[in-house]
C-alpha atoms as a printed R data frame, in Angstrom:
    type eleno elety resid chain resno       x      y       z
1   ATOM     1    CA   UNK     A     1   0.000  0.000   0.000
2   ATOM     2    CA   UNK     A     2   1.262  3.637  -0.527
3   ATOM     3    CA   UNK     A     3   0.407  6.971   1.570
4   ATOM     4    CA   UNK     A     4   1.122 10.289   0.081
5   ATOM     5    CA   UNK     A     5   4.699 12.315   0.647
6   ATOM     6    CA   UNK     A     6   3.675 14.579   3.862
7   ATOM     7    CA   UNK     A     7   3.437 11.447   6.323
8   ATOM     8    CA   UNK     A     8   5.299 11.812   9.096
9   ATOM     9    CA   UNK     A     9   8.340  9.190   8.263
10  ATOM    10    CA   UNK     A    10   9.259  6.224   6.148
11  ATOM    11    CA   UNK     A    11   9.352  2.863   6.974
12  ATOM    12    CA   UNK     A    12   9.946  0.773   3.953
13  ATOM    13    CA   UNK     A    13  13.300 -0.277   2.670
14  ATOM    14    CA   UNK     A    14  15.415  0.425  -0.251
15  ATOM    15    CA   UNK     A    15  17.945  3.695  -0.824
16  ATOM    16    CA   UNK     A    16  15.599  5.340  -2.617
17  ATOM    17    CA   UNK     A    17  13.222  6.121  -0.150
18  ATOM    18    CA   UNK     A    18  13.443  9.162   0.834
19  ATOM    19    CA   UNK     A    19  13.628 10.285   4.406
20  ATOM    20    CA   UNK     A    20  11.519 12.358   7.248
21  ATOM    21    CA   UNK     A    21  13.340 16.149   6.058
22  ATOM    22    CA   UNK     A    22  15.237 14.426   3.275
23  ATOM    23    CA   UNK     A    23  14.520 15.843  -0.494
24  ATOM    24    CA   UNK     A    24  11.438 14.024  -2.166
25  ATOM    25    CA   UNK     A    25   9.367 14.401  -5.082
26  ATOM    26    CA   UNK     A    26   6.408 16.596  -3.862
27  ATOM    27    CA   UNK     A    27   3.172 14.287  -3.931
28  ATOM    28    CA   UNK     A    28   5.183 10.696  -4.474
29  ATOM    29    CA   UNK     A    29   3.745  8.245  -3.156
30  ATOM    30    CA   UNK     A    30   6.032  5.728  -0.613
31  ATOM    31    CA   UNK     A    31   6.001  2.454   1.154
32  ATOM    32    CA   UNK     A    32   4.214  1.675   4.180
33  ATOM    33    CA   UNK     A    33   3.799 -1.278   6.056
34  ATOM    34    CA   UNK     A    34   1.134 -1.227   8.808
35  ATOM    35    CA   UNK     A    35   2.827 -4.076  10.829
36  ATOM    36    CA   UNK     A    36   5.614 -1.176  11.841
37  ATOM    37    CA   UNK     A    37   3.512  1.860  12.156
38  ATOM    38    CA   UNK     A    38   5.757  5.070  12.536
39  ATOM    39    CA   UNK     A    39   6.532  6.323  16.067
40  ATOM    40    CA   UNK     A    40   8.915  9.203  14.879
41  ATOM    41    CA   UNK     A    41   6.747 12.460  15.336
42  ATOM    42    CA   UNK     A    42   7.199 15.566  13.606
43  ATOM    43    CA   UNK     A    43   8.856 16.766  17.038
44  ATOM    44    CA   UNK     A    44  11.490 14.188  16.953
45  ATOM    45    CA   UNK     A    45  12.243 14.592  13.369
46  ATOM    46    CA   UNK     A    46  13.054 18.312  14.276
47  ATOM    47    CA   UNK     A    47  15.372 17.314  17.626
48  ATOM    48    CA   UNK     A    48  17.267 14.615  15.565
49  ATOM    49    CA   UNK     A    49  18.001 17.029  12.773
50  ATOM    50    CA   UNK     A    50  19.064 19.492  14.839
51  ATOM    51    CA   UNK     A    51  21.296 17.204  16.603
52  ATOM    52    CA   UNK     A    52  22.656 15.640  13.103
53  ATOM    53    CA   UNK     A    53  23.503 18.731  11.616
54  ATOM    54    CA   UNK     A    54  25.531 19.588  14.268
55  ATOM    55    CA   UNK     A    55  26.856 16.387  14.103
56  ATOM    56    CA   UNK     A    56  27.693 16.552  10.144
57  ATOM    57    CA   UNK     A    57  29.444 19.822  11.061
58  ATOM    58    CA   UNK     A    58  31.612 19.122  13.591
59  ATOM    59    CA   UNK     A    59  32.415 15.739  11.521
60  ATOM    60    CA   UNK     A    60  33.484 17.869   8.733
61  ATOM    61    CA   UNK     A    61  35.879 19.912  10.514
62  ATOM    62    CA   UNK     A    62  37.490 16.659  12.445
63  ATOM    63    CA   UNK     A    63  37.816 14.572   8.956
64  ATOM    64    CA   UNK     A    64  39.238 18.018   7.864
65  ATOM    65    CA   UNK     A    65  42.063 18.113  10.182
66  ATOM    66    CA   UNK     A    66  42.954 14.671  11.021
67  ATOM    67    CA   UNK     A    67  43.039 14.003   7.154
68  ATOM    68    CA   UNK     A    68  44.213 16.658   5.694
69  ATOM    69    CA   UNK     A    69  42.379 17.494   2.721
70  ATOM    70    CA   UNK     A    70  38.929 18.607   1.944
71  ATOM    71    CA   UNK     A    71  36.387 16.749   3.519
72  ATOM    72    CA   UNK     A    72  32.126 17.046   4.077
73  ATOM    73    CA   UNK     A    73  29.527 15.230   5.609
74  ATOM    74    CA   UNK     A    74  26.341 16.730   4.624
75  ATOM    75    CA   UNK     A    75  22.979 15.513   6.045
76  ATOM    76    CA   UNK     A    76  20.615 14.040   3.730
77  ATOM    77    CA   UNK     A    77  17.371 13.507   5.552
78  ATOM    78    CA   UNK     A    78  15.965 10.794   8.515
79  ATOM    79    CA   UNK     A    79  14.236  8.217   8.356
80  ATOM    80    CA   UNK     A    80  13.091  4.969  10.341
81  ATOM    81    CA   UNK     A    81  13.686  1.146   9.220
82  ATOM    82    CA   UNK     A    82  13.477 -2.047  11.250
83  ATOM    83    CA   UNK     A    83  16.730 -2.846  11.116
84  ATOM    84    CA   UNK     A    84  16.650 -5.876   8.933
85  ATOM    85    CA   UNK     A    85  15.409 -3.534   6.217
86  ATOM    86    CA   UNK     A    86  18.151 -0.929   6.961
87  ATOM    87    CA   UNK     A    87  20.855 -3.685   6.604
88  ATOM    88    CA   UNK     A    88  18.984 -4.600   3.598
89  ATOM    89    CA   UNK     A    89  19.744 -0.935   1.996
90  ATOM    90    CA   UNK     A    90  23.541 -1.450   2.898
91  ATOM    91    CA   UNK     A    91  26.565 -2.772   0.015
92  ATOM    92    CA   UNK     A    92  28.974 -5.602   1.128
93  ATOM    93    CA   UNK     A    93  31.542 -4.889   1.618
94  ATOM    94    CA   UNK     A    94  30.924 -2.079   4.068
95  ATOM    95    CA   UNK     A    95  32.915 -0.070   6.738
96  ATOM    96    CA   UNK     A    96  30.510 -0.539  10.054
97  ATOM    97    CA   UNK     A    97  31.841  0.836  13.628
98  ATOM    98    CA   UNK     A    98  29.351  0.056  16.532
99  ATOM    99    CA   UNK     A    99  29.544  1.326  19.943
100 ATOM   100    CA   UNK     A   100  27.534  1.799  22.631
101 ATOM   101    CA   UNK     A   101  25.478  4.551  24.135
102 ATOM   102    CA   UNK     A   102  25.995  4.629  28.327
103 ATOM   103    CA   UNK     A   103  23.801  5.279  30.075
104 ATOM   104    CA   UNK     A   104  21.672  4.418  27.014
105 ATOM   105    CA   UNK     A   105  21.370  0.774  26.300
106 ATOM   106    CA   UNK     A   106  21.498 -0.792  22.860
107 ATOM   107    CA   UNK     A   107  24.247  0.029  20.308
108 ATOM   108    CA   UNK     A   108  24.725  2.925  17.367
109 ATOM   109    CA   UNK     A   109  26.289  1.739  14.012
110 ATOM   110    CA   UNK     A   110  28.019  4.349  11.864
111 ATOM   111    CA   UNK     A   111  28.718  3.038   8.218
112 ATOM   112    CA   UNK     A   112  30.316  4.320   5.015
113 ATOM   113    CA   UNK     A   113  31.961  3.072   2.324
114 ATOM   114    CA   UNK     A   114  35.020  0.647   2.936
115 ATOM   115    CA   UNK     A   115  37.372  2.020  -0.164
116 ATOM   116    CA   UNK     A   116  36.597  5.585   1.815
117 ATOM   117    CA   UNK     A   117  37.526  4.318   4.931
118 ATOM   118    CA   UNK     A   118  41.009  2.767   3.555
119 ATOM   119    CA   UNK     A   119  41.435  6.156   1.810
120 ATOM   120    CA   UNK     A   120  41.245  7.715   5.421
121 ATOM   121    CA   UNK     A   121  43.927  5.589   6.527
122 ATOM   122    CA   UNK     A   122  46.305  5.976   3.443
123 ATOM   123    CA   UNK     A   123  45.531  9.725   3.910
124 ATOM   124    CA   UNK     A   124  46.698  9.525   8.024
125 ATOM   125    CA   UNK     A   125  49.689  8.098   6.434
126 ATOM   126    CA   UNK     A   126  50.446 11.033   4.482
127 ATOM   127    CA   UNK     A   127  49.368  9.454   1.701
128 ATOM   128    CA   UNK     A   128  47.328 11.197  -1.550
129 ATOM   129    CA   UNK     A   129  44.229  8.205  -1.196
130 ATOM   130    CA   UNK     A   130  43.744  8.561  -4.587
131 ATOM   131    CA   UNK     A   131  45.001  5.411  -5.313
132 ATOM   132    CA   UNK     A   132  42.445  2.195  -5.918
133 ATOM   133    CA   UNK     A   133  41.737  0.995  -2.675
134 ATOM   134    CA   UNK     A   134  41.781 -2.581  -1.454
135 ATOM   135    CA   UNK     A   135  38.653 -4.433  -0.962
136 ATOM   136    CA   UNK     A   136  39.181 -6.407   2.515
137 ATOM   137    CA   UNK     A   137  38.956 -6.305   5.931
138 ATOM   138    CA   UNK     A   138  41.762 -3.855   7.754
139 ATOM   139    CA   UNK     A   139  44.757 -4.756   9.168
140 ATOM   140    CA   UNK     A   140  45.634 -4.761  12.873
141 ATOM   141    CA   UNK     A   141  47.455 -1.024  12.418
142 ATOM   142    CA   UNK     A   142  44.776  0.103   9.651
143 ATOM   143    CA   UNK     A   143  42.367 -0.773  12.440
144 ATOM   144    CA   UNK     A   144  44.280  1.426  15.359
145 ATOM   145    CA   UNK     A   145  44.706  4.622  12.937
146 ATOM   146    CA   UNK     A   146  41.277  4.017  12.360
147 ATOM   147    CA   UNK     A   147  40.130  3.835  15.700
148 ATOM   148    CA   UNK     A   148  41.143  7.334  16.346
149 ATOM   149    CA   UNK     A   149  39.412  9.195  13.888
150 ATOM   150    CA   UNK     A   150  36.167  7.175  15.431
151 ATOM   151    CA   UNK     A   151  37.251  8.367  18.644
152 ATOM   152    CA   UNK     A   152  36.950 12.172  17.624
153 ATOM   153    CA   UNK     A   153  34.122 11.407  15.516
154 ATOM   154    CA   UNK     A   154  32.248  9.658  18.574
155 ATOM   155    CA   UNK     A   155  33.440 13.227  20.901
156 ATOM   156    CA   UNK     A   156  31.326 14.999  18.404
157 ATOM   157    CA   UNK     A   157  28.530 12.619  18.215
158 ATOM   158    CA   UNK     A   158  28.689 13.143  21.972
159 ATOM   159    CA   UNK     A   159  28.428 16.864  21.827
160 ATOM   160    CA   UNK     A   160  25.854 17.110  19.288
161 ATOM   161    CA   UNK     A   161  23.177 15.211  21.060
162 ATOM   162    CA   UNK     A   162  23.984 16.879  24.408
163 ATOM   163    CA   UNK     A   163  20.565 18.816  24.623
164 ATOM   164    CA   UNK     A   164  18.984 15.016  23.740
165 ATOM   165    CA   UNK     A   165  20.764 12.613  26.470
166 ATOM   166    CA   UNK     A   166  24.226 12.623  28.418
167 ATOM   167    CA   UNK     A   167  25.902 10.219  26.188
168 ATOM   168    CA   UNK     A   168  28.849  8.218  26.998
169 ATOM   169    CA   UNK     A   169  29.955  5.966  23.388
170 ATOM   170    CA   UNK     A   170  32.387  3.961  23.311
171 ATOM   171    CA   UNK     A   171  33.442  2.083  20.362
172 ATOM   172    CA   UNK     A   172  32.408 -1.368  20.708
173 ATOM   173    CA   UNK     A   173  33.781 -3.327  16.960
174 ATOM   174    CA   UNK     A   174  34.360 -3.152  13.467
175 ATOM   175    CA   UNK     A   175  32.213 -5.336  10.611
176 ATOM   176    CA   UNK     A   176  32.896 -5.700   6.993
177 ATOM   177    CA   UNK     A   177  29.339 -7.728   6.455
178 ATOM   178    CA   UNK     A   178  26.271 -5.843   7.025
179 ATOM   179    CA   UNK     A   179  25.149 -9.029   8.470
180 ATOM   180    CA   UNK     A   180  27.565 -9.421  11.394
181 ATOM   181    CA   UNK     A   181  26.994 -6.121  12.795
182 ATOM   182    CA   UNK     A   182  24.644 -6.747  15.427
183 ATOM   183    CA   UNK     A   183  23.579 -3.564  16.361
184 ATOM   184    CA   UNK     A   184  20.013 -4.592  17.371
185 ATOM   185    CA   UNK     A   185  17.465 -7.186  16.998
186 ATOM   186    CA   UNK     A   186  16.052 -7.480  13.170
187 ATOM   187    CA   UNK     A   187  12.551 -6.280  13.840
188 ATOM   188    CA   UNK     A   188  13.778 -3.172  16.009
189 ATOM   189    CA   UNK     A   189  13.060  0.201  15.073
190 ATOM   190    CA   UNK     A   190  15.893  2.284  14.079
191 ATOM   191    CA   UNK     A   191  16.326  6.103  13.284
192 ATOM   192    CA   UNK     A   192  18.807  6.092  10.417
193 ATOM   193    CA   UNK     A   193  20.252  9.545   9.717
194 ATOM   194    CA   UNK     A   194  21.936  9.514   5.712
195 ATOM   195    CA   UNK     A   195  24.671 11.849   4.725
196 ATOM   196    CA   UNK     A   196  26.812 12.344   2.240
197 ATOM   197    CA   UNK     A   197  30.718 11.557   2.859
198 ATOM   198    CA   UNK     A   198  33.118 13.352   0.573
199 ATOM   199    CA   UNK     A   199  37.064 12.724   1.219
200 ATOM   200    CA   UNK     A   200  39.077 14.257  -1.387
201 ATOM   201    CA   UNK     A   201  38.207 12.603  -4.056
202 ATOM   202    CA   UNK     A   202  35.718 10.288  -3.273
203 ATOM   203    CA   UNK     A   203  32.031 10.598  -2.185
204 ATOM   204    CA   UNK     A   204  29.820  8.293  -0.700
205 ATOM   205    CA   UNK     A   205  26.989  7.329   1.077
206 ATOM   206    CA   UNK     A   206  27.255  7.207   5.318
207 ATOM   207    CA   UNK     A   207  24.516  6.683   8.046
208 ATOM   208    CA   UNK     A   208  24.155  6.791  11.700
209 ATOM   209    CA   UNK     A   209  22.138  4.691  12.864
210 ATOM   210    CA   UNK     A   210  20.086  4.772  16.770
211 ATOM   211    CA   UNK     A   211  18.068  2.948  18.106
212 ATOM   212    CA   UNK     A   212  14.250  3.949  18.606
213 ATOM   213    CA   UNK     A   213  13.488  2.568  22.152
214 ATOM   214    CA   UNK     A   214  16.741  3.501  23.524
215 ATOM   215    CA   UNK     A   215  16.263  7.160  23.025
216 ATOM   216    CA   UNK     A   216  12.171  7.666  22.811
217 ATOM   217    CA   UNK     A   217  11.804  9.072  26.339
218 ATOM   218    CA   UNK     A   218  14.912 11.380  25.953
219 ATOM   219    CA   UNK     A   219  13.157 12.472  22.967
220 ATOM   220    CA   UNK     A   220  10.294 13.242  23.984
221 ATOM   221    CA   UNK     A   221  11.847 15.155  26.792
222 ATOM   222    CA   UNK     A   222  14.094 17.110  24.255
223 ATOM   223    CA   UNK     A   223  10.647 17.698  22.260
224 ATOM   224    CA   UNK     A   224   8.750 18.806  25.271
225 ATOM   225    CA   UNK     A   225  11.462 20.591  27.489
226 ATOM   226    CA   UNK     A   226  10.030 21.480  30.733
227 ATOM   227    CA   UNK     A   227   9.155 25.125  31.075
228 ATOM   228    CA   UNK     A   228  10.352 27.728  33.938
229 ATOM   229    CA   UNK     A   229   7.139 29.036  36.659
230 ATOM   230    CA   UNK     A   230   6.865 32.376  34.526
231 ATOM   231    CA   UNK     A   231   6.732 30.890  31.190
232 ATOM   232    CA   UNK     A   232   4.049 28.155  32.569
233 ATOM   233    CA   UNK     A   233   2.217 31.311  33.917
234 ATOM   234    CA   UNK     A   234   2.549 33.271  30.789
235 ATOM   235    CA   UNK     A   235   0.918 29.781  28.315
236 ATOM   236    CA   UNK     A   236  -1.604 29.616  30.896
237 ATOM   237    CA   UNK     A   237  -3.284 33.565  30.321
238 ATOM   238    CA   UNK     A   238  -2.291 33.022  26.538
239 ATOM   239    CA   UNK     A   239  -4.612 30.153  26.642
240 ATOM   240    CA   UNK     A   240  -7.392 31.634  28.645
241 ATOM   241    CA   UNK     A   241  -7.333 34.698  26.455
242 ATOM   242    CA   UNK     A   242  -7.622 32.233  23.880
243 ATOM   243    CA   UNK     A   243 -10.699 30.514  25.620
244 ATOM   244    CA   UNK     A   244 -12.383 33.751  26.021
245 ATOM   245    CA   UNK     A   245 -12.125 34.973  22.336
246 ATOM   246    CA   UNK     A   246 -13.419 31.325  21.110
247 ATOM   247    CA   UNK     A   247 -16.963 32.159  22.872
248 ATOM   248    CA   UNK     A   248 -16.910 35.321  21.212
249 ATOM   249    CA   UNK     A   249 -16.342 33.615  17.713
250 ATOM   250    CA   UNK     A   250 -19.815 34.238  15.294
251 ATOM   251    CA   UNK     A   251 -20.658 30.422  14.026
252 ATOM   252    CA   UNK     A   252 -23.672 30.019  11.002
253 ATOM   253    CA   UNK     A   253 -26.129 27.800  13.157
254 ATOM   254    CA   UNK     A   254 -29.275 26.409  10.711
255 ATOM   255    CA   UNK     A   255 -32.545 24.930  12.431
256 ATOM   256    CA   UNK     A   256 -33.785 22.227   9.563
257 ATOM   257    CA   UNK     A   257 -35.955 19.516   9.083
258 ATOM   258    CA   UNK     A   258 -34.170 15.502   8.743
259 ATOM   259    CA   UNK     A   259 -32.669 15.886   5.481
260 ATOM   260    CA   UNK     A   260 -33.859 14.472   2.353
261 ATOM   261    CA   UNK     A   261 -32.252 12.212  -0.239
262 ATOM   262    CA   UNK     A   262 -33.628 12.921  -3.968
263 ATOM   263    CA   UNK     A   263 -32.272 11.428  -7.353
264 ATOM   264    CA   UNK     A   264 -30.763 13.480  -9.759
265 ATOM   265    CA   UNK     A   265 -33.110 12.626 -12.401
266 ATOM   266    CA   UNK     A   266 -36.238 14.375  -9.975
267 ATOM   267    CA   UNK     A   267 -34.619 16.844  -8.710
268 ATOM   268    CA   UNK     A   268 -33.374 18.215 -12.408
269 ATOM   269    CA   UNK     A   269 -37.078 18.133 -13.349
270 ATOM   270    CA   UNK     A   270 -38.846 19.957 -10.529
271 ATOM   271    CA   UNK     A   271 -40.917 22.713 -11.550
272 ATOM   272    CA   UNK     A   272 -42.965 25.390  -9.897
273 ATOM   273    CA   UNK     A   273 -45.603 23.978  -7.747
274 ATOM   274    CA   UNK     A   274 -43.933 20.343  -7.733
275 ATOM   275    CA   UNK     A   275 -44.455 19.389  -3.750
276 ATOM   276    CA   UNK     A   276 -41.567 17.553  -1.897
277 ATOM   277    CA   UNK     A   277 -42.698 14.878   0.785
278 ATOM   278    CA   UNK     A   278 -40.035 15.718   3.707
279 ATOM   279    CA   UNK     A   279 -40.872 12.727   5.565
280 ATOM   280    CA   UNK     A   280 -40.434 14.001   8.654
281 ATOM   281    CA   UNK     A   281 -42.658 13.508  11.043
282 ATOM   282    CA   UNK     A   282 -45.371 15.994  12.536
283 ATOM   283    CA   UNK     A   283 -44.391 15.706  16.201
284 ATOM   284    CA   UNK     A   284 -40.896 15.272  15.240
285 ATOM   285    CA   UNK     A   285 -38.420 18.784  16.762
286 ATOM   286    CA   UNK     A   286 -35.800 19.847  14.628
287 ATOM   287    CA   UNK     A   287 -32.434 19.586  14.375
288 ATOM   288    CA   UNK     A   288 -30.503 22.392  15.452
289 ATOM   289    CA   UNK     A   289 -26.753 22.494  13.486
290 ATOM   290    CA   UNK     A   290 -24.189 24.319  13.112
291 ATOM   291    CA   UNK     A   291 -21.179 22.532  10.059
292 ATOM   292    CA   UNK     A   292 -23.276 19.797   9.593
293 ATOM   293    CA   UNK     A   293 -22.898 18.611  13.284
294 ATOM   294    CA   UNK     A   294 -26.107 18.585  14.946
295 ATOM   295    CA   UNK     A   295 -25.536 19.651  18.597
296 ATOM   296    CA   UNK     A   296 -29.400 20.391  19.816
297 ATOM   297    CA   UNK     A   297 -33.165 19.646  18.647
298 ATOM   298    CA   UNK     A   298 -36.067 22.833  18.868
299 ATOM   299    CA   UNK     A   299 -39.595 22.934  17.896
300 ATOM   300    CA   UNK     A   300 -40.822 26.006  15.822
301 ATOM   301    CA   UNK     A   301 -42.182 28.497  17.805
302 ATOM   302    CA   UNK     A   302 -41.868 32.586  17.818
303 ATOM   303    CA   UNK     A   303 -40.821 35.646  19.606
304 ATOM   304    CA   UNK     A   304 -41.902 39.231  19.554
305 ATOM   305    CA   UNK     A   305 -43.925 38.809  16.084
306 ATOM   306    CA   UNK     A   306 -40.324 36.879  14.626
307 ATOM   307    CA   UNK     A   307 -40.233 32.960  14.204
308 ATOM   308    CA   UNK     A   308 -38.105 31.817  17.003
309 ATOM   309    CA   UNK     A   309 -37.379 28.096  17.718
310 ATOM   310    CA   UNK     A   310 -37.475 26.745  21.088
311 ATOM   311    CA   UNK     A   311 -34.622 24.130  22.367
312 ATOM   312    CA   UNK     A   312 -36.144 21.148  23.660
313 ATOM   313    CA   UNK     A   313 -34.752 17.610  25.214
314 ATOM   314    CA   UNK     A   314 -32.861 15.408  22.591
315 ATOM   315    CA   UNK     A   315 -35.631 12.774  21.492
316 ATOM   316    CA   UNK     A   316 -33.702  9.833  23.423
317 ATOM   317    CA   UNK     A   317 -33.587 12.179  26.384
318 ATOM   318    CA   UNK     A   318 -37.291 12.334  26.159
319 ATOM   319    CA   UNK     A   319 -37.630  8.495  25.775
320 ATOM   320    CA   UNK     A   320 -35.773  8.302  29.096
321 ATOM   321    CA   UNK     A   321 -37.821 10.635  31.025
322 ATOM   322    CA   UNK     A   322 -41.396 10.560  29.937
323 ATOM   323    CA   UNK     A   323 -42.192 12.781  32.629
């Protein structure tokens, strides 16, 4: 089944799909599959993007230093996956760091492609990376230059989402096979934020991935930030000066008889003096409504020489109390 573009967020699979804030087709339709119904709301779309883009930016000017040449991460947009259908979405062989997220529980994955992450280490080395890159897992000393540049990557991580939760990662392993990186069960929810790696030369696809239960109350905390006496004090008068000008708001209110149902074909040939059969019965009060709700029933009545109506019980009130 399909819903149209402004749903909250994703959760089908595939890299095409374009995230919660990411750039879309306006009015293309997406997947969604009702056995994972979203739980991202618009306000934690806005907190995580906040805390990604700071994220990307601080990543940017780390990967800029430590490497030495021009580097970007750019955020593309976020979006939510079981995690089986992320892992679906990712190449093999891929560079995947997990670590963990004290006090947090449950794991974050950061992947990207492998030939960029052996073009980080060649670059460390004072290398140009511009050379073709091998296609295999890292050696023990690849691994340890690595493991630095995760390091300051995982500081900034840290200080991005410090208005979301007091983080403490801590790299936790490196996988080559999207398959071996247990970073949560298969059916979890995960909030996968997609950037866009550029290293010299080279550009790429990257994601950080979260889990959804681990950070939904710290969300909604970060969403809902608890407010100081004064500000409490100054939402409560704006909403009963709100109150008070929604009684003073004019409404169109209509008194009518049970509406009737007519055919085209009779009511295109009515003429003057035709007579309409209502079908409403004589002791029958009418409907009082205001939008097409009806809120009250009235019998016809009048006041000073003007026809009035007069509210009277609800019929099933009446049925209830025949006195």
């Amino acid at each position: 089944m399909t819903r149209p573009e402004n749903a909250t967020a994703p959760s089908g699979p595939g890299p095409q799909s374009p995230g919660v804030g990411g750039r879309s087709r306006r009015g293309a339709p997406r997947t969604y599959d009702f056995r994972r119904p979203t739980k991202l709301s618009r306000e934690h779309v806005r907190v995580l993007q906040i805390a990604q883009e700071a994220f990307a930016r601080q990543a940017t000017t780390v990967l800029t230093t430590l490497l030495r040449t021009g580097a970007r991460l750019e955020l593309l947009g976020i979006e939510q996956h079981s995690y089986d259908d992320y892992v679906a979405t990712l190449p093999k062989p891929c560079f995947l760091s997990t670590f963990t997220l004290e006090p947090l529980a449950g794991k974050g994955l950061l992947a990207y492609p492998l030939d960029i992450a052996m073009a980080s280490v060649d670059h460390m080395l004072g290398g140009s990376g511009a050379a073709t890159q091998p296609e295999r897992p890292m050696t023990a000393m690849e691994t340890t230059i690595t493991g630095q540049l995760l390091t300051r990557l995982l500081q900034e991580f840290t200080a991005a989402f410090t208005h979301v939760a007091d983080l403490r990662p801590v790299s936790d392993g490196i996988e080559y096979d999207p398959a071996l990186a247990q970073a949560a069960a298969g059916s979890d929810t995960v909030m996968v934020a997609r950037f866009t790696m550029t290293i010299g030369s080279r550009e790429g696809d990257a994601s950080l991935v979260l889990p959804f239960s681990s950070f939904a109350n710290a969300l909604n905390s970060a969403a809902s930030p608890q407010l100081s006496e004064s500000a409490q004090r100054e939402r409560q008068r704006a909403a009963e000066a709100l109150a008070d000008r929604l009684e003073l708001v004019p409404v169109d209110v209509s008194v009518r008889f049970t509406p009737l149902e007519v055919s085209s074909e009779d009511l295109l040939s009515l003429t003057v003096g035709d007579v309409l059969l209502l079908r409403h019965p004589r002791d029958a009060p009418l409907e009082v409504t205001t939008n097409d709700v009806t809120f009250a029933h009235a019998i016809a009545s009048n006041h000073r020489r003007r026809l009035a109506a007069a509210i009277v019980p609800t019929p099933s009130a009446a049925a209830k109390d025949p006195a």
